[in-house]
N, CA, C and O atoms as a MOPAC input file, in Angstrom:
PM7 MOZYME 1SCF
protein

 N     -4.36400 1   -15.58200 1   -15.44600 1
 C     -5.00200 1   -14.82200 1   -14.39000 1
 C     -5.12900 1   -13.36900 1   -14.82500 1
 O     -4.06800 1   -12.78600 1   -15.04400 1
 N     -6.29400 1   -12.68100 1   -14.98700 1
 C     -7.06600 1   -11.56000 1   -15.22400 1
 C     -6.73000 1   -10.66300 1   -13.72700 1
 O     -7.10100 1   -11.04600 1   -12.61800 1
 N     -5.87400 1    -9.27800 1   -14.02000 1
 C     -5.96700 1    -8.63300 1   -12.80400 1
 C     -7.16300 1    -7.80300 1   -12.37100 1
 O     -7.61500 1    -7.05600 1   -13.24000 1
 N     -7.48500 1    -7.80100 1   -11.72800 1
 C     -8.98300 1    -7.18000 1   -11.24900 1
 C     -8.97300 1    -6.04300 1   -10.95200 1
 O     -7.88200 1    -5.83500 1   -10.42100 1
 N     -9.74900 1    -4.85400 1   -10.98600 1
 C     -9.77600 1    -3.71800 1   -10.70200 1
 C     -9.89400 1    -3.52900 1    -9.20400 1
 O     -9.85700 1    -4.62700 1    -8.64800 1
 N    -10.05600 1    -2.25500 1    -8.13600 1
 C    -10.15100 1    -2.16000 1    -7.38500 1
 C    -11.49100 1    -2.14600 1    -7.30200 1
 O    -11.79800 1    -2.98700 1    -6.45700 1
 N    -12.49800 1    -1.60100 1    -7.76400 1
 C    -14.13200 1    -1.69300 1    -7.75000 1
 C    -15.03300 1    -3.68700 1    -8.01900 1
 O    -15.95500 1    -4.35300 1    -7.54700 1
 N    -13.91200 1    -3.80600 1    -9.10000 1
 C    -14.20500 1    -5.11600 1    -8.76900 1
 C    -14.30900 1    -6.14200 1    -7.21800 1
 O    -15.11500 1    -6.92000 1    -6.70600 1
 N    -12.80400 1    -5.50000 1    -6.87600 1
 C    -12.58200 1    -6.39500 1    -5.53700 1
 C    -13.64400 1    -5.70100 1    -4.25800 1
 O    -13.91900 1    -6.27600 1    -3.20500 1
 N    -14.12000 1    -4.36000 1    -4.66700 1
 C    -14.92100 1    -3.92700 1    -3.49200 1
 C    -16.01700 1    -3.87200 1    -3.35800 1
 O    -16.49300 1    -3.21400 1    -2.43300 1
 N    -16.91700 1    -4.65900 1    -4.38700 1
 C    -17.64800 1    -5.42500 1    -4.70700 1
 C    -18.19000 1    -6.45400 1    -3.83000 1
 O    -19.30000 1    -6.71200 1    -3.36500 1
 N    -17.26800 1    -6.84400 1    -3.78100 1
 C    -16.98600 1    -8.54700 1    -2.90200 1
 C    -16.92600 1    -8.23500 1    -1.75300 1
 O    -16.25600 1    -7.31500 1    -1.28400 1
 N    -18.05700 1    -9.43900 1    -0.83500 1
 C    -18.18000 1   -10.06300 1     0.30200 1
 C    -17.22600 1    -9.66400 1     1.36700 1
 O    -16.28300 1    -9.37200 1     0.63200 1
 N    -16.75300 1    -9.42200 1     2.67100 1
 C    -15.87900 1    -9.87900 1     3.10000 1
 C    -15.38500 1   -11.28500 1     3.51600 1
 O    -14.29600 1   -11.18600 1     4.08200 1
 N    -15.73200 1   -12.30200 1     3.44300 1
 C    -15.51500 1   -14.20700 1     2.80500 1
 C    -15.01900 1   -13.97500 1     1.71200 1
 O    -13.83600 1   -14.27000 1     1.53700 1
 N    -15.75700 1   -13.40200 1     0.70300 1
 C    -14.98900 1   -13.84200 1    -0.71700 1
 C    -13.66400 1   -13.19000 1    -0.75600 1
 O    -12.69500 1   -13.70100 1    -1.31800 1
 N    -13.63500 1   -11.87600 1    -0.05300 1
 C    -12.31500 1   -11.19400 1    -0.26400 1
 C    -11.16400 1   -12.19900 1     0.52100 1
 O    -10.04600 1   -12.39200 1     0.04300 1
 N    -11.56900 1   -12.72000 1     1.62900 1
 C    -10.80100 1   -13.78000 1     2.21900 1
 C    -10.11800 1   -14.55300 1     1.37900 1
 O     -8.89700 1   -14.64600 1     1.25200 1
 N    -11.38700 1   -15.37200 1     0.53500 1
 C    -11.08400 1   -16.69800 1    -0.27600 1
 C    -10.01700 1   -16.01000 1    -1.49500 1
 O     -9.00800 1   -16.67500 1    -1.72900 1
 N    -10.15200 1   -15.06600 1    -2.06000 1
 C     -9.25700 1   -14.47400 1    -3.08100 1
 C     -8.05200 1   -13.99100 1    -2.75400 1
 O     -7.21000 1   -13.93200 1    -3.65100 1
 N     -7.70200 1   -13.53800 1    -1.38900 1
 C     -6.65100 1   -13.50200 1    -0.84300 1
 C     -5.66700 1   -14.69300 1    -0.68000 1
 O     -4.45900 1   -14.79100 1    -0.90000 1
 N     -6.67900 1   -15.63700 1    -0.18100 1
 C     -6.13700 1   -17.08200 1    -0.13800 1
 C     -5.47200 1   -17.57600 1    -1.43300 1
 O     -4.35000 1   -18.06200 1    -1.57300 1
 N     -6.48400 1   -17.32100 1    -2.40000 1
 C     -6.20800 1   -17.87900 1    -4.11100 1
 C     -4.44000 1   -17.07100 1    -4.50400 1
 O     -3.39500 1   -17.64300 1    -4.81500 1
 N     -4.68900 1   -15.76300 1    -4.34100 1
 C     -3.87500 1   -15.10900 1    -4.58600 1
 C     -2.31900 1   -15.21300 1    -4.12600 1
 O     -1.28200 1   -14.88000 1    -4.70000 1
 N     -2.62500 1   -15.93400 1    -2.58900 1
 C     -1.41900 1   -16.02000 1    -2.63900 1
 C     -0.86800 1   -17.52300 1    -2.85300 1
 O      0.31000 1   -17.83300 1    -3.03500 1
 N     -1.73400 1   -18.19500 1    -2.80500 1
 C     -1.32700 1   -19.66200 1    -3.19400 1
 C     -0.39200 1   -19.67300 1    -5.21200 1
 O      0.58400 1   -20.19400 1    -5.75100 1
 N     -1.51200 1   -18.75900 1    -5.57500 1
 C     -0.84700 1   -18.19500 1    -7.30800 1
 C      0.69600 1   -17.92700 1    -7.29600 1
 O      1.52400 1   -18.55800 1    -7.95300 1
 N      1.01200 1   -16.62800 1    -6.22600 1
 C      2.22700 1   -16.54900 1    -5.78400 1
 C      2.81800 1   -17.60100 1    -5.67900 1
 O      3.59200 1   -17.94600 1    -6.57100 1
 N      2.63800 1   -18.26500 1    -4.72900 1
 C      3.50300 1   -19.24100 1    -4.53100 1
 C      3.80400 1   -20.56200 1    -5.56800 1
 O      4.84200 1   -21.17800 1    -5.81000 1
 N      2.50100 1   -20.69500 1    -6.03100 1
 C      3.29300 1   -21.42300 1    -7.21000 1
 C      3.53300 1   -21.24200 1    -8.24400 1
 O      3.66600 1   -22.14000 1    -9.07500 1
 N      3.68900 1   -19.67100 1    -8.53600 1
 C      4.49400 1   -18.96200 1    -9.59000 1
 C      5.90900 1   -18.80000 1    -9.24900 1
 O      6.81500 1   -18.68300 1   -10.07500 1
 N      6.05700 1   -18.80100 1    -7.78300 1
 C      7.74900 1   -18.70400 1    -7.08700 1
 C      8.35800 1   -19.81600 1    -7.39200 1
 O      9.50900 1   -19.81500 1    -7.82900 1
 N      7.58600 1   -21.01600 1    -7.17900 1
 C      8.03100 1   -22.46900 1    -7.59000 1
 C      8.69800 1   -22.83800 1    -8.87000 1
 O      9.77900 1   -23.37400 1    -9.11000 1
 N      7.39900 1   -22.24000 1    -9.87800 1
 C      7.57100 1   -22.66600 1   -11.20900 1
 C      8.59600 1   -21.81900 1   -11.48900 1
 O      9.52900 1   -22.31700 1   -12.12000 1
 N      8.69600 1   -20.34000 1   -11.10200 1
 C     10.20200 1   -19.42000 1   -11.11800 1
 C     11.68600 1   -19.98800 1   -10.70700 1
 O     12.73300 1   -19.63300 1   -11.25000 1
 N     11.56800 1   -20.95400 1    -9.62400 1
 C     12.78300 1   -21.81000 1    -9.20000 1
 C     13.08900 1   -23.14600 1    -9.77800 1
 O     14.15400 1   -23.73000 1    -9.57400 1
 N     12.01900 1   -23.65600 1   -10.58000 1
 C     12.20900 1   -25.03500 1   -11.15200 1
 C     12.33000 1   -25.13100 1   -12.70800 1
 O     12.84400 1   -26.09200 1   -13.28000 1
 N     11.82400 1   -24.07800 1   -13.31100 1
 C     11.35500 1   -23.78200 1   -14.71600 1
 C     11.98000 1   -22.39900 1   -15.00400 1
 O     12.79600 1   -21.91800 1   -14.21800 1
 N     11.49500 1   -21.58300 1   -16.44000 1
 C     11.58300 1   -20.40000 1   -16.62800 1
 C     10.15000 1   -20.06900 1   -16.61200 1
 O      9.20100 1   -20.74200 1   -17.01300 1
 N     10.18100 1   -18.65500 1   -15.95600 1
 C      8.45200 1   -18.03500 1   -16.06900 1
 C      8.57000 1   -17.54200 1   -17.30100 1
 O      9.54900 1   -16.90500 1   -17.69100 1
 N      7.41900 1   -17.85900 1   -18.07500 1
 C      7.10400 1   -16.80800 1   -19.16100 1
 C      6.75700 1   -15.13600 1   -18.99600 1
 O      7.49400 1   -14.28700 1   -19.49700 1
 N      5.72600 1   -14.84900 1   -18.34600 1
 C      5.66100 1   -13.41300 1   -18.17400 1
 C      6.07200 1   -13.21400 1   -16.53400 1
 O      5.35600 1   -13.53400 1   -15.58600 1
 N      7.48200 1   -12.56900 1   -16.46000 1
 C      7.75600 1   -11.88800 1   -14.88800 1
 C      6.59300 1   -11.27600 1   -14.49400 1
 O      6.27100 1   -11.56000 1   -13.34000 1
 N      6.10500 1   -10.78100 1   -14.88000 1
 C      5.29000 1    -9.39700 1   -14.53100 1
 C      3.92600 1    -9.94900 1   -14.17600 1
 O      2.86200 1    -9.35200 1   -14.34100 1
 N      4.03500 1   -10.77000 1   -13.83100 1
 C      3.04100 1   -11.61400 1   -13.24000 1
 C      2.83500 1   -11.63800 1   -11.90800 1
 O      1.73700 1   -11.80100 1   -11.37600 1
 N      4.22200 1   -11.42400 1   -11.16400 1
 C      4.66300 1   -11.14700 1    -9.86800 1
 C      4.33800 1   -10.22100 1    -9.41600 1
 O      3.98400 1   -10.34400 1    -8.24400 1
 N      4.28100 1    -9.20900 1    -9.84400 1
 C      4.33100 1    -7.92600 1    -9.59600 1
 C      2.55500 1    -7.71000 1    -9.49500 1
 O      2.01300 1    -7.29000 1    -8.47300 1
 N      1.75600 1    -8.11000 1   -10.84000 1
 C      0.44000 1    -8.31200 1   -10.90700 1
 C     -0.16200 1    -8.99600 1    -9.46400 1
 O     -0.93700 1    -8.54100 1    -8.62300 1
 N      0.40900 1   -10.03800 1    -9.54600 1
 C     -0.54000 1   -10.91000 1    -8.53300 1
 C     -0.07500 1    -9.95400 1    -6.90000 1
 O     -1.04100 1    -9.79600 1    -6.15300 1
 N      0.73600 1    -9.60400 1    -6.59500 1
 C      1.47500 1    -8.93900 1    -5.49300 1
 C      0.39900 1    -7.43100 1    -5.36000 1
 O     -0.22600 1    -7.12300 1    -4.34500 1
 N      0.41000 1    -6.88200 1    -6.29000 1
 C     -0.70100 1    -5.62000 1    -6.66900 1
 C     -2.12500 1    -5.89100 1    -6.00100 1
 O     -2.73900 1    -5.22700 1    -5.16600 1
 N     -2.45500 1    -7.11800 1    -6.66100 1
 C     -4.03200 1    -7.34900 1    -6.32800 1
 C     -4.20700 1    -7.90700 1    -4.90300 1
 O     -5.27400 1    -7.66300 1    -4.33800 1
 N     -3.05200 1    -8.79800 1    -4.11600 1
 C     -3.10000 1    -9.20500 1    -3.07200 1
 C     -3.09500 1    -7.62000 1    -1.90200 1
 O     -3.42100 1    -7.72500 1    -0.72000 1
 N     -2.76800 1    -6.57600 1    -2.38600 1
 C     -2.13000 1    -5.30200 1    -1.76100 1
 C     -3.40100 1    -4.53300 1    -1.84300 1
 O     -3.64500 1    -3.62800 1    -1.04500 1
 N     -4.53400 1    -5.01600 1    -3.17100 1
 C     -5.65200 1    -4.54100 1    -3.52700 1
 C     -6.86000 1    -4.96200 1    -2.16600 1
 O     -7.68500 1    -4.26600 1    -1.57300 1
 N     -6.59000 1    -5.98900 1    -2.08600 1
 C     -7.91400 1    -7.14900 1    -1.03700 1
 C     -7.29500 1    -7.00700 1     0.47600 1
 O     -7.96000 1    -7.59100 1     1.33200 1
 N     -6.28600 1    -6.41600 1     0.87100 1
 C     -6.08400 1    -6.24800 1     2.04300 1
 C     -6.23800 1    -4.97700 1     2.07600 1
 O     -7.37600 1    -4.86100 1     2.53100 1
 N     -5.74900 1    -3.72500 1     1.85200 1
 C     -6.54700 1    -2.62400 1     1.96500 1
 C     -7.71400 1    -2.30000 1     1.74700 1
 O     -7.96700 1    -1.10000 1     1.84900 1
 N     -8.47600 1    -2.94700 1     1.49200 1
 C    -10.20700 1    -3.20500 1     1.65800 1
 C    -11.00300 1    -3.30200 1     2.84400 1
 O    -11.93700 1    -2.75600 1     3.43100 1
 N     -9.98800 1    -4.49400 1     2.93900 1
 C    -10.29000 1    -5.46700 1     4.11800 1
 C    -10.14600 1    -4.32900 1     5.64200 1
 O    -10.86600 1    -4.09100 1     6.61200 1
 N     -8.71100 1    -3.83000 1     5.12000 1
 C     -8.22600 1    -2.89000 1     6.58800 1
 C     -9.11500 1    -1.70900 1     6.18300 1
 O     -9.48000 1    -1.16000 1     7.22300 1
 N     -9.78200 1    -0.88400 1     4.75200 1
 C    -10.93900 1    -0.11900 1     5.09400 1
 C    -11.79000 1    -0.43000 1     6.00600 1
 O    -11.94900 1     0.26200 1     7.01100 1
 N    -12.36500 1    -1.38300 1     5.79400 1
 C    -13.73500 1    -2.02100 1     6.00900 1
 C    -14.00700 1    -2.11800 1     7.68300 1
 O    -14.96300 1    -1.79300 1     8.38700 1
 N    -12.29100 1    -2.91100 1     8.04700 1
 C    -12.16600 1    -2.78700 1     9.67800 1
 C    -12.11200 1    -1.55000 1     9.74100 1
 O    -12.48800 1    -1.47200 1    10.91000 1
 N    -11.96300 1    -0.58200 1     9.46400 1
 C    -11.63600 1     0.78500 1    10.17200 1
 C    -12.94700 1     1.39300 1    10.16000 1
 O    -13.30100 1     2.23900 1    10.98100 1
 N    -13.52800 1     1.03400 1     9.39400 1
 C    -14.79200 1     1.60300 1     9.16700 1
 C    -16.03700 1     1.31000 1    10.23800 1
 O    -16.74000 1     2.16600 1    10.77300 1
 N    -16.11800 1    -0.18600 1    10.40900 1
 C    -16.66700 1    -0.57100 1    11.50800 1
 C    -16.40300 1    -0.53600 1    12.61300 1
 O    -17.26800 1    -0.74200 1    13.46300 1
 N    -14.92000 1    -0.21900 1    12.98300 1
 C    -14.63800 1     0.06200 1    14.74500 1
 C    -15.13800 1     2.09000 1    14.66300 1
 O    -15.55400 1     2.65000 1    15.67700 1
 N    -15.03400 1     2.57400 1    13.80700 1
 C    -15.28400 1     4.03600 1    13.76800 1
 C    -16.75100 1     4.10500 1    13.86200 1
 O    -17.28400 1     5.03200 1    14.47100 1
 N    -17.53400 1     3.03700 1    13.20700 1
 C    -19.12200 1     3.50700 1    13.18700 1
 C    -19.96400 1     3.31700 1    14.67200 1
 O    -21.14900 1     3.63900 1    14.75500 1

């Protein structure tokens, strides 16, 4: 998984930002899994995917703020 820039993600739809939120945290979660059943190869993966999920919701809460203000 490729971390995405912030221009990348603001780019995107508000649906797609949905659906990538969704992706994102499903990744999480079965990186938590494979963290409790296995060894992870790169930790910092956590931290990555946690970043970009933090990326697509402050968008999202721009975007609302933007439209109850306009």
């Amino acid at each position: 998984m490729a971390q995405k820039s912030l221009k990348e993600f603001q780019g995107m739809s508000d649906p797609q930002l949905e659906q990538r939120a969704t992706e994102l945290r499903r990744e999480l979660f079965d990186l938590r899994t494979q963290a409790a059943t296995d060894k992870v190869k790169d930790m910092s993966q956590f931290k990555k995917i946690k970043h970009d999920i933090a990326r697509v919701l402050t968008i999202r809460s721009e975007r609302a703020a933007g439209k109850t203000q306009a």
